[in-house]
Backbone bond lengths (Angstrom), bond angles and torsions (degrees), N, CA, C in turn:
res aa  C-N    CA-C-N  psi(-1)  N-CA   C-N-CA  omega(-1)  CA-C   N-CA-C  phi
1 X - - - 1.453 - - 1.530 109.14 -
2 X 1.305 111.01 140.55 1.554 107.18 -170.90 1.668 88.54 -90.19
3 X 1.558 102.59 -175.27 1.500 122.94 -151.51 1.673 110.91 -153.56
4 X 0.985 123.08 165.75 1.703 117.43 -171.48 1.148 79.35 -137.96
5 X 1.294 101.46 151.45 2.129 141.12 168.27 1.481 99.23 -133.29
6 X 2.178 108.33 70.98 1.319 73.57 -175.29 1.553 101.60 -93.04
7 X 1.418 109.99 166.11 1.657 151.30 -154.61 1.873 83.87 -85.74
8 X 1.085 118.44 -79.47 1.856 126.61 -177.34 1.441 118.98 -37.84
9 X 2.065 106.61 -7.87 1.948 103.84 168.31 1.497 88.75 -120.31
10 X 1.027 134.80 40.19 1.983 128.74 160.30 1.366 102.07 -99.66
11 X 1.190 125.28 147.47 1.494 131.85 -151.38 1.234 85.79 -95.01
12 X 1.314 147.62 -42.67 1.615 130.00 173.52 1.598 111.32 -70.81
13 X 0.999 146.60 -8.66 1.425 142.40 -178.94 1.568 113.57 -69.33
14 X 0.975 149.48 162.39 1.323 136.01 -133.21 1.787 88.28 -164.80
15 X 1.341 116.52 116.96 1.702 103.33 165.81 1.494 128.59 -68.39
16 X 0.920 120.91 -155.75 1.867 116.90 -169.44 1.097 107.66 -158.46
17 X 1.108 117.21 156.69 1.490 139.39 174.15 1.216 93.26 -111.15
18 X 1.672 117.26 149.02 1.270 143.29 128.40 1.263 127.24 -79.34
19 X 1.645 99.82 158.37 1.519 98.65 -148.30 1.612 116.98 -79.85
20 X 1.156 100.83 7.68 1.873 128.94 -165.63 1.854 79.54 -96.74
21 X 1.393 120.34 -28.45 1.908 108.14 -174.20 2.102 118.34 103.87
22 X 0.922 66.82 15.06 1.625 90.70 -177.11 1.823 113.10 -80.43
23 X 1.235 118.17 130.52 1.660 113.96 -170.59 2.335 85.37 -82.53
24 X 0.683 123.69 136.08 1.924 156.85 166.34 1.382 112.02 -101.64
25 X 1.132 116.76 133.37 1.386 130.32 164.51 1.604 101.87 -58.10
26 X 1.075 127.25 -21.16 1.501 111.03 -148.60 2.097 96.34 169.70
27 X 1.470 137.02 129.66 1.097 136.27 171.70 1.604 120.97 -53.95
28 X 1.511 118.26 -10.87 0.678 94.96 150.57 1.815 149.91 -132.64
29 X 1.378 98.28 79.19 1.559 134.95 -167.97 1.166 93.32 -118.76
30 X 1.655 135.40 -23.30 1.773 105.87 -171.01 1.661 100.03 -89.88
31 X 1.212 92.96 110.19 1.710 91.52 -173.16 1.783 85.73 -147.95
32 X 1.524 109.90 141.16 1.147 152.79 -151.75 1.974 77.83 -66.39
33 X 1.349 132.96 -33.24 1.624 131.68 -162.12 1.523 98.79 -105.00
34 X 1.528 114.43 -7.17 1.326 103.60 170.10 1.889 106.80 -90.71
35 X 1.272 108.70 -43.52 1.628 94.33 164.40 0.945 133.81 -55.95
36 X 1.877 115.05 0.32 1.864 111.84 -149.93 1.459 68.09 -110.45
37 X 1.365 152.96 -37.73 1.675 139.20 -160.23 0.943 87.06 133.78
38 X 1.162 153.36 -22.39 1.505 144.17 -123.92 1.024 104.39 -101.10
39 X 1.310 161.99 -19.57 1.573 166.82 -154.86 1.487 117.95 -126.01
40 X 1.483 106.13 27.74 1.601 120.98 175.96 1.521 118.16 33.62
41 X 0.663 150.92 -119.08 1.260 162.86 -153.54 1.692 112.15 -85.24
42 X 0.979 118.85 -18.13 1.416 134.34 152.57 1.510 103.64 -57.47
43 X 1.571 99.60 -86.02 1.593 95.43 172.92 1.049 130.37 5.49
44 X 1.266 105.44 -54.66 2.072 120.66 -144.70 1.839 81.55 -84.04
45 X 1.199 125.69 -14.65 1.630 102.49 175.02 1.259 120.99 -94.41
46 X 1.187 105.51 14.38 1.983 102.34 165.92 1.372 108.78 -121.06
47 X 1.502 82.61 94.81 1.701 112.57 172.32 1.541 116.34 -130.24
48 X 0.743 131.10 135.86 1.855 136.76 -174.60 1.289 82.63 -59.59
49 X 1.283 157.55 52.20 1.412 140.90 154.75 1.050 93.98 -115.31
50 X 1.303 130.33 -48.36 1.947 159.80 150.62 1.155 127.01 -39.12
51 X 1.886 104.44 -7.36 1.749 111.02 169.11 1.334 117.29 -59.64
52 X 0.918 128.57 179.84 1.301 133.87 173.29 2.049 123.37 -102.04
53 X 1.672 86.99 -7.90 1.232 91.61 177.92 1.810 105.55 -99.27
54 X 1.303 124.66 -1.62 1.232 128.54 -138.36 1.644 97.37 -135.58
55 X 1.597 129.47 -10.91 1.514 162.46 179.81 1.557 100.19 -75.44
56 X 1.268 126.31 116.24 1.500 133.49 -160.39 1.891 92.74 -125.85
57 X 1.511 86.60 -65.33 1.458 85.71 -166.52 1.738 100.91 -119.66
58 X 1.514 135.38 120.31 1.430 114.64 -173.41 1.067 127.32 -102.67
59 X 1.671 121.13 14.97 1.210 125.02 117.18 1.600 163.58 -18.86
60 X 1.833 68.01 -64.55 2.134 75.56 154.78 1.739 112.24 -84.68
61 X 1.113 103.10 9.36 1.599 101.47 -176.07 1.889 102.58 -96.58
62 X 0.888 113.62 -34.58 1.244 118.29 175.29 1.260 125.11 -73.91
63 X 1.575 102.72 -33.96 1.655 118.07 170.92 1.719 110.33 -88.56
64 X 1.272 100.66 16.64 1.910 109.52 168.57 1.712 107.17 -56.25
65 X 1.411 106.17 150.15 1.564 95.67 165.78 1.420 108.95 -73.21
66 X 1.252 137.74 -22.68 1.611 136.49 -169.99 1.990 95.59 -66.22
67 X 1.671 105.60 -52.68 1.472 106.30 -161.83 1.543 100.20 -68.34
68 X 1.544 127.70 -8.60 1.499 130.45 -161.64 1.500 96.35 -92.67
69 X 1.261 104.97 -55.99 1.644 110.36 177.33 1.502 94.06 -60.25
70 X 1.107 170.20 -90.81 1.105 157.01 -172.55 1.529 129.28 0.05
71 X 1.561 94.58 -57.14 1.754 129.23 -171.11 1.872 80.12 -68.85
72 X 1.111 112.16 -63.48 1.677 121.51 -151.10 1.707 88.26 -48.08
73 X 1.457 114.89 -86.08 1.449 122.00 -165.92 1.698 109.41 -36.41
74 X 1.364 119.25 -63.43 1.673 100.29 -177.51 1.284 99.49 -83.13
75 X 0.774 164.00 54.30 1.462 145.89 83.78 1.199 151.36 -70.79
76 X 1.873 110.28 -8.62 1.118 119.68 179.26 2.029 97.16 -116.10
77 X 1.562 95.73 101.35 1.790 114.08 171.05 1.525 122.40 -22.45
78 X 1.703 108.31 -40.40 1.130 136.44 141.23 1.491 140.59 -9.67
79 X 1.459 111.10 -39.65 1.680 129.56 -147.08 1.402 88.75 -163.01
80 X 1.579 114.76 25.44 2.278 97.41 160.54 1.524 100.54 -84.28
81 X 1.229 135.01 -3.77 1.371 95.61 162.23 1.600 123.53 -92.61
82 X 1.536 103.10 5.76 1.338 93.78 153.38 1.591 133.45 -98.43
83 X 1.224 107.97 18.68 1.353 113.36 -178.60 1.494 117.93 -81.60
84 X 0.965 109.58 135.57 1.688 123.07 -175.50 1.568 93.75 -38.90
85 X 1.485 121.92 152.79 1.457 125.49 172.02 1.409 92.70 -74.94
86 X 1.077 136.44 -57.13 1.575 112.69 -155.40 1.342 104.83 -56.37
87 X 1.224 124.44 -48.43 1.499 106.32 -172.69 1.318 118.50 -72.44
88 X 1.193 141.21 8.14 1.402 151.69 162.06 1.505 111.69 -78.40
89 X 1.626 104.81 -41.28 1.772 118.12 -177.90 1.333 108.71 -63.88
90 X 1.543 114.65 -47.28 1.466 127.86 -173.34 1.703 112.40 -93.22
91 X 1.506 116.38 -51.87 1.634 93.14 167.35 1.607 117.07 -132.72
92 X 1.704 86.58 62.93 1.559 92.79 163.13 1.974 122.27 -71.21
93 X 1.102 106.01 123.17 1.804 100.30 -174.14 1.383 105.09 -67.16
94 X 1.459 125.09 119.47 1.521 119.16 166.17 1.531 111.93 124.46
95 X 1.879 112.95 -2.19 1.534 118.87 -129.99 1.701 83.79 -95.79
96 X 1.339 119.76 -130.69 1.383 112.32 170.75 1.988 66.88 -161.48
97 X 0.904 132.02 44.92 1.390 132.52 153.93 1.332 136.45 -143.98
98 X 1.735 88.68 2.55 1.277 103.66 -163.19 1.477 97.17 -77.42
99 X 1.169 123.93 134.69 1.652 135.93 175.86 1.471 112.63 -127.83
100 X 1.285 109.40 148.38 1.782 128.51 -174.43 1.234 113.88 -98.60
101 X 1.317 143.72 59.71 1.448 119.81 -174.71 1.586 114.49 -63.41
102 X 1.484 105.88 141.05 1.168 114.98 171.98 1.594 121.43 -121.76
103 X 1.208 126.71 116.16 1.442 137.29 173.68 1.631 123.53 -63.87
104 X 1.341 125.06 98.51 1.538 101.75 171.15 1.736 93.91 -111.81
105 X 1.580 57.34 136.16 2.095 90.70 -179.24 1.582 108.33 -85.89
106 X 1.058 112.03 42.98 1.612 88.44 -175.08 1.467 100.38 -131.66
């Protein structure tokens, strides 16, 4: 059974905006199949609640039920075939694509 390393719960990984203004787990989710529906559970975060002009506190944005169901599926080994393809493409464990970005803050 494959496995996720996802990159968007490592304490240096940084979330993303899309270029439409949308808060992303990670840059790379703004993809032309995540606006079309196509990226399951990704999807469900481009909602004008999730704009960037419309984002008050991004806390409660993270603690959304859409961003929870998110957290739940790649993290539970259980539910990768419900995980959005991109995050399988980018941090599938085992993949020959799977990549680590690492941030130094200094």
């Amino acid at each position: 059974m494959m496995k996720l390393d996802p990159n968007c719960l490592k304490k240096k990984k940084k979330f993303g905006w899309s270029a439409q203004g949308y808060l992303l787990p990670c840059c790379w989710c703004d993809l032309r199949s995540t606006f079309e529906g196509k990226q399951g559970a990704v999807s469900k975060l481009v909602q004008e609640k999730f704009h960037i002009n419309n984002i008050t506190d991004f806390e409660e944005v993270v603690k959304s039920k859409e961003w929870q169901e998110l957290h739940d599926i790649i993290t539970d080994e259980n539910r990768y075939d419900e995980a959005p393809d991109v995050c399988k493409r980018h941090c599938g464990k085992g993949k020959k694509s799977h990549r680590e970005t690492v941030i130094d803050e200094q």
